[in-house]
C-alpha positions in Angstrom: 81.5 -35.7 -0.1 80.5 -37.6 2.7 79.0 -35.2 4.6 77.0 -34.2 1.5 75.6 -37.9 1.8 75.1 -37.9 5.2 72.5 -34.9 4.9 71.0 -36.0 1.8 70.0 -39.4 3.6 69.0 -38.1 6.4 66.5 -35.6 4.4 65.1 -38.7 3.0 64.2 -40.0 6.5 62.9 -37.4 7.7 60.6 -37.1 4.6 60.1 -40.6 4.9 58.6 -40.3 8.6 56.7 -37.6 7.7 55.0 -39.9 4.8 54.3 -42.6 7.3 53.0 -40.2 10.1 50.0 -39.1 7.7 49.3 -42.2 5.8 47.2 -43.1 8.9 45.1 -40.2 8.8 44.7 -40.9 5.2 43.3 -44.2 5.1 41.2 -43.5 7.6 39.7 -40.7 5.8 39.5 -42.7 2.4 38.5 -46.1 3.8 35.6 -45.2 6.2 32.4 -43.2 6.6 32.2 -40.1 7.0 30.3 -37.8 9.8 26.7 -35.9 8.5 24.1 -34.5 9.9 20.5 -35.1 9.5 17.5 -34.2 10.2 13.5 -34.9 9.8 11.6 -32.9 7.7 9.9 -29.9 10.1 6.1 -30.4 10.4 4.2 -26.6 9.8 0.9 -25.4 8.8 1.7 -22.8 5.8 0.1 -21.1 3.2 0.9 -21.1 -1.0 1.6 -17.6 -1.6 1.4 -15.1 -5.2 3.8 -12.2 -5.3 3.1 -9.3 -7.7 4.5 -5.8 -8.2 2.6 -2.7 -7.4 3.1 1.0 -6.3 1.9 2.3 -3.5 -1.3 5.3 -3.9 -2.6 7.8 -1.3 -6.2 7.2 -0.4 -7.2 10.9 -0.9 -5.7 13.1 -3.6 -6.5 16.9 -4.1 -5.3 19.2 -6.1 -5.5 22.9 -4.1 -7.0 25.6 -7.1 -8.5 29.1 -6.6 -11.9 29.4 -6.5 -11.7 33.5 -7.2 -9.2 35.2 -9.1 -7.4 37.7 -7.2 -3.4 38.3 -6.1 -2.6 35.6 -3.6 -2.2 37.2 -0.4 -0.4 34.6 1.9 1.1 31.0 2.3 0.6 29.5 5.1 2.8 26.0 4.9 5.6 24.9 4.4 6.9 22.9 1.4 6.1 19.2 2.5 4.0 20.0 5.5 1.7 17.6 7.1 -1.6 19.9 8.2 -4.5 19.6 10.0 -8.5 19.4 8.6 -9.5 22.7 7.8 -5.7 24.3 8.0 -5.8 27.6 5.9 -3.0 27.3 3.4 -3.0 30.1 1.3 -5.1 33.5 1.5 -6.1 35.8 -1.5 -6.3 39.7 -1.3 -9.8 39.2 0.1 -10.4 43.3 0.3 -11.9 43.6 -3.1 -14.5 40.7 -1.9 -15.0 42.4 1.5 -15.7 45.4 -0.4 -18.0 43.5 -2.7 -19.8 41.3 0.7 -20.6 45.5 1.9 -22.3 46.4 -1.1 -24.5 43.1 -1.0 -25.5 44.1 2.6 -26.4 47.6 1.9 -28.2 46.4 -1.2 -30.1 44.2 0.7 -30.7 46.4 3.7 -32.6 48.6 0.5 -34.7 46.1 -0.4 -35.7 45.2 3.1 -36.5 49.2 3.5 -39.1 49.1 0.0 -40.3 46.1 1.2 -41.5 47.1 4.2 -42.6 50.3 2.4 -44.7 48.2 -0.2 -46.1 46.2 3.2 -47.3 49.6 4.6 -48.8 50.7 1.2 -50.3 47.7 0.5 -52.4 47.7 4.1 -53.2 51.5 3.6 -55.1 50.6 0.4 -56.9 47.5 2.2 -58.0 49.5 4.6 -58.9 52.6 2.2 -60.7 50.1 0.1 -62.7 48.2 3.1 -64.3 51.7 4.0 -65.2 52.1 0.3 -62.7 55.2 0.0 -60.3 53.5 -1.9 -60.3 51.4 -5.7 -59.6 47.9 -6.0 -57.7 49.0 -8.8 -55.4 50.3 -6.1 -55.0 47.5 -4.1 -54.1 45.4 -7.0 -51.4 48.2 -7.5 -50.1 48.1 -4.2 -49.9 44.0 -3.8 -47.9 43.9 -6.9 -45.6 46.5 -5.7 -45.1 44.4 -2.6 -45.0 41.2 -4.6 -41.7 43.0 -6.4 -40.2 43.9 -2.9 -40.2 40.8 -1.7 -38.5 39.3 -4.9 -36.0 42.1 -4.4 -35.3 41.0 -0.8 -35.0 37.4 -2.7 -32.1 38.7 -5.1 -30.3 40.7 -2.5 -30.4 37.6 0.0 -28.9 35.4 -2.7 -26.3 38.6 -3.6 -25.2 38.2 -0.1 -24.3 34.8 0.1 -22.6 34.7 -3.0 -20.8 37.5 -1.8 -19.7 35.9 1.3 -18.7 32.5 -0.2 -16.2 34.8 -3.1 -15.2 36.2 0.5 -14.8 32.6 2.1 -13.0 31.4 -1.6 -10.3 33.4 -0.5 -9.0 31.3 2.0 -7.5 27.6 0.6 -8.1 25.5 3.2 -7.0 22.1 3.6 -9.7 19.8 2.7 -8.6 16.9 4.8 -5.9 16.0 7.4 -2.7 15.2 4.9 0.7 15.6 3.6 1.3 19.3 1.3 3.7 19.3 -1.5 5.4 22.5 -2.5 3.6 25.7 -3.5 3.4 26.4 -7.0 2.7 29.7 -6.6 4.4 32.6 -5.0 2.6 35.4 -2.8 1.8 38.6 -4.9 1.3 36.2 -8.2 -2.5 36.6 -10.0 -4.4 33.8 -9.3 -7.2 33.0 -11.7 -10.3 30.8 -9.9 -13.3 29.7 -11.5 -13.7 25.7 -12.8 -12.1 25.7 -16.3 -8.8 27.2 -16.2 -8.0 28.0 -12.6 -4.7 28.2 -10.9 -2.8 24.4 -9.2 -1.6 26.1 -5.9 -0.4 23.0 -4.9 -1.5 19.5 -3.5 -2.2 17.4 -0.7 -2.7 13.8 -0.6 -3.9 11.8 3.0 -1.0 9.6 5.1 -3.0 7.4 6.6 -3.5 4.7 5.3 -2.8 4.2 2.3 -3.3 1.9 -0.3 -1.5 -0.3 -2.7 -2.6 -1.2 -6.1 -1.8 -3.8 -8.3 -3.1 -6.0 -11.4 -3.7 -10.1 -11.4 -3.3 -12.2 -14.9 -6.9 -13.5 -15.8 -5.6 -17.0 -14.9 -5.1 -15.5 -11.1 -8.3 -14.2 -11.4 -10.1 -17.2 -11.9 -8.3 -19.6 -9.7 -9.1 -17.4 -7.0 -12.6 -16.8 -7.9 -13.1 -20.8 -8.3 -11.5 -21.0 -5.0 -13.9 -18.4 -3.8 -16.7 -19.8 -5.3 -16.0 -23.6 -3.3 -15.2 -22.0 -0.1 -17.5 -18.7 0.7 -17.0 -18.3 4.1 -12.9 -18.2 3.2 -14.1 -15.4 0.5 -13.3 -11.7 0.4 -17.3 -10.9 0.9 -16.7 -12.7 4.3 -13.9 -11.2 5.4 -10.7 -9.5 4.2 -8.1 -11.5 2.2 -4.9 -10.4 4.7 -1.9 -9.4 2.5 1.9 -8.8 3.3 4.0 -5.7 1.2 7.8 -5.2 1.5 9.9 -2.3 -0.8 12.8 -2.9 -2.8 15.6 -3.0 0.0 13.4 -4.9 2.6 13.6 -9.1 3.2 10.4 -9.9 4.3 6.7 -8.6 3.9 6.4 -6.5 7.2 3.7 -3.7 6.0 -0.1 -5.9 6.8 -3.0 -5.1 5.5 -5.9 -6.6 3.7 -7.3 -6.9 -0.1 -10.1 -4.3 -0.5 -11.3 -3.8 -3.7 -11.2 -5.6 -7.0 -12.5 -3.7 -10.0 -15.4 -5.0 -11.9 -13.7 -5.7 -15.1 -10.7 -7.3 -17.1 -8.6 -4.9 -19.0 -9.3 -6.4 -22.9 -5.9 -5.2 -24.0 -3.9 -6.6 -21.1 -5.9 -9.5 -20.2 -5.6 -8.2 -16.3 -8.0 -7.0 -13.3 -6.8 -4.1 -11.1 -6.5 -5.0 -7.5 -6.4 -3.0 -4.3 -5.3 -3.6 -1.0 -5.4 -0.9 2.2 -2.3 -0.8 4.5 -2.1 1.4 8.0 0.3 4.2 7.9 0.3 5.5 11.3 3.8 6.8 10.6 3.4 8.3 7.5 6.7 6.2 6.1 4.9 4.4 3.0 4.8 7.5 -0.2 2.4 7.3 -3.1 4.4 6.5 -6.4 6.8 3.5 -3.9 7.0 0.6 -5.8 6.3 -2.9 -4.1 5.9 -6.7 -3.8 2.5 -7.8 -2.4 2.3 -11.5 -1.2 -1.3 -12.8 -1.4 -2.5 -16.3 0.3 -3.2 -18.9 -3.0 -3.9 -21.4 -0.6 -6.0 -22.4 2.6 -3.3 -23.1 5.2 -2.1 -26.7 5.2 0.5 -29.1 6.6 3.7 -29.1 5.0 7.6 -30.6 5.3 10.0 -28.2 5.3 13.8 -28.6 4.4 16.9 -26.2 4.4 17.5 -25.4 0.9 21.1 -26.7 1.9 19.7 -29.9 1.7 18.7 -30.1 -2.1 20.8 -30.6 -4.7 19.6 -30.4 -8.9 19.8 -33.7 -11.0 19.4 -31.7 -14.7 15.5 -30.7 -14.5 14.6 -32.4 -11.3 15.7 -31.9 -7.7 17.0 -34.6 -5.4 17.5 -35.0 -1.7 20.1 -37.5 0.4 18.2 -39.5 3.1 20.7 -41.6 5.3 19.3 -44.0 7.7 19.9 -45.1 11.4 22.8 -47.6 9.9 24.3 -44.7 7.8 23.1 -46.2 4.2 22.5 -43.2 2.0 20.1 -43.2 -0.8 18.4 -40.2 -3.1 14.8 -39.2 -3.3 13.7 -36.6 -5.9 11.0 -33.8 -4.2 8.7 -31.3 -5.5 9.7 -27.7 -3.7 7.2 -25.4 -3.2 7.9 -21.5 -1.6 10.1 -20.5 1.4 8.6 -20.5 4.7 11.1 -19.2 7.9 14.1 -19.7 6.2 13.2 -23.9 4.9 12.0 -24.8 1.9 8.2 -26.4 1.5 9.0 -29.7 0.2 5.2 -31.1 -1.4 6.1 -33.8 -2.5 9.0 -36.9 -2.2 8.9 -36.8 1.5 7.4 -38.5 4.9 7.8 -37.2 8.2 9.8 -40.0 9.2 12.6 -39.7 6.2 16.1 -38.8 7.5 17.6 -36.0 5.2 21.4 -35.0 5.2 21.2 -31.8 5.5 25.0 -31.2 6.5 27.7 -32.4 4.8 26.1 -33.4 1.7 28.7 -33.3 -0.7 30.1 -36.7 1.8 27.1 -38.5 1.0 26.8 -40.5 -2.3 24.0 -42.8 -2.9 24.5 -46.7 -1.8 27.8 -45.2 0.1 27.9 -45.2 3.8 28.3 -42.0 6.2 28.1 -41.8 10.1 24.7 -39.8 11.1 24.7 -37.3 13.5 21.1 -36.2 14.0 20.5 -32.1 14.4 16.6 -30.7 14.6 15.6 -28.0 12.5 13.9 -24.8 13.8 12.2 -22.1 11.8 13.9 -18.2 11.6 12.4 -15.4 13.4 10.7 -13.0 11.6 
């Protein structure tokens, strides 16, 4: 029994030491101020941005048809090739036009014969007639008849160059240096050309570059016109509006290029203008159809305050930030945010270069409270 006491009071004073040895710590850590950091706002130049959605289309689009009908011969690519200018892709049975290119040239090889004929004919009677041997009646004949030779020539000329171009039909070249998508038809398949109902051998569209299209509300549209319209030499007549695109699983807008066209007239039914911008390609990586987000400047650039985003908090529709000066008194200021620029937030209004904002350790500061500062400097993320 007494040992029983014996270890129950000595669990007591152990727990008991235990008790004292942290109450220090504790009242410490309730009674004074606590350590934050701050910082001043970041001085940049940035620029207001717009973000729409838009798909990426190729600059040049063909679709490869037969010109002549005949059995397709040859293909000459493979499914999803890029080819050169002037690459043959697919070749028709020309042997039927070669055949047809021969009978031209003999026809017209004819014609040059009577012609030549008529010529001689035509001088006999001239010279018949000058020695009063021959009529005129005759020399009337004979230029006629050499009149009709030389229209013959005309027809067989004209027979034999649109004998050779059937002949020249029968090769599909590539119309432009591009990507090819698959063949839609097989060799030995009946190909029927002419320009109503001939046959889609395939298509090719160009790589590079490539362009990007998307529409703009007709609220966009004017503000940037207005802005235009105050500032011409910042307009798109004097040089090209710069643009940034990024795809679905990409952070930031690393494809450049610049704004390039806008069409000449609102969309009634959608209240919207089409807009296109031209991006390089150089390695072919950007696809027509790809959809994307295309940031356009709003703004001249201009000197901002930036913040981490750490550093704001939300007081029900406004947002707030803790200042804390040199003697640790904390107080709130509420800010206008603008976009994200390097990782901070643009803060455009609420703020002054000289403001101290907690941007560590926020949830220790409470307005009229006390905290110990620890100043930090804020940098900007690489891109």
């Amino acid at each position: 029994m007494n040992e029983t006491k014996l270890n129950l009071r000595m669990l007591v004073l152990a727990f008991g030491a235990l008790v004292l040895a942290s109450e220090p710590k504790q009242v410490q850590a309730q009674g004074g101020p606590l350590p934050v950091d701050v910082a001043s706002p970041l001085q940049r130049e940035v620029v207001d941005y717009d973000v729409y959605t838009g798909r990426f289309e190729a600059v040049q689009q063909v679709e490869l048809r037969a010109r002549v009908t005949g059995y397709l011969d040859k293909v000459t690519f493979e499914d999803g090739d890029v080819v050169d200018n002037e690459t043959i892709l697919f070749t028709i049975d020309p042997r039927t036009f070669q055949a047809s290119l021969n009978r031209a040239d003999a026809a017209l090889t004819a014609a040059k014969a009577a012609r030549d004929l008529a010529q001689i004919e035509f001088d006999r009677a001239q010279q018949l007639a000058q020695r009063n041997v021959g009529t005129r009646q005759e020399v009337d004949r004979t230029l006629a008849a050499l009149a009709e030779a030389e229209a013959q020539v005309g027809v067989s000329e004209a027979e034999v160059q649109s004998a050779q171009l059937e002949l020249e039909f029968t090769e599909i070249r590539a119309p432009f240096e591009g990507r090819m998508s698959d063949s839609a038809v097989d060799p030995g398949n009946l190909v029927v050309g002419g320009a109503g109902n001939a046959t889609i051998l395939s298509t090719i569209v160009s790589i590079d570059p490539v362009h990007f299209v998307f529409t703009a509300s007709e609220a966009d549209f004017l503000r940037y016109s207005r802005r235009f319209q105050a500032s011409p030499e910042s307009g798109p007549d004097a040089q090209a509006l710069p643009i940034g695109v990024r795809l679905m699983d990409e952070a930031d807008f690393r494809h450049k290029g610049t704004i390039d066209f806008v069409d000449n007239r609102l969309d009634p039914n959608s209240g919207t203008i089409s807009v296109r911008a031209v991006i390089p390609n150089p390695e072919g990586f950007l696809r027509p159809g790809v959809f994307g987000r295309i940031r356009v400047p709003a703004t001249e650039p201009y000197q901002a305050l930036l913040i981490p985003d750490t550093a704001i908090l939300s007081d029900q529709n406004r947002k707030i930030v803790m200042l804390a000066d040199a003697e640790g008194n904390v107080s709130a200021r509420p800010v206008i945010l603008g976009d994200m620029e390097g990782g901070l937030r643009i803060v455009k209004s609420g703020l002054s270069p000289d403001d101290t904002v907690v941007v560590n350790g926020i949830q220790r500061a409470r307005p009229g409270g006390k905290v110990v500062v620890q100043t930090v400097e804020l940098s900007l993320a690489e891109e």
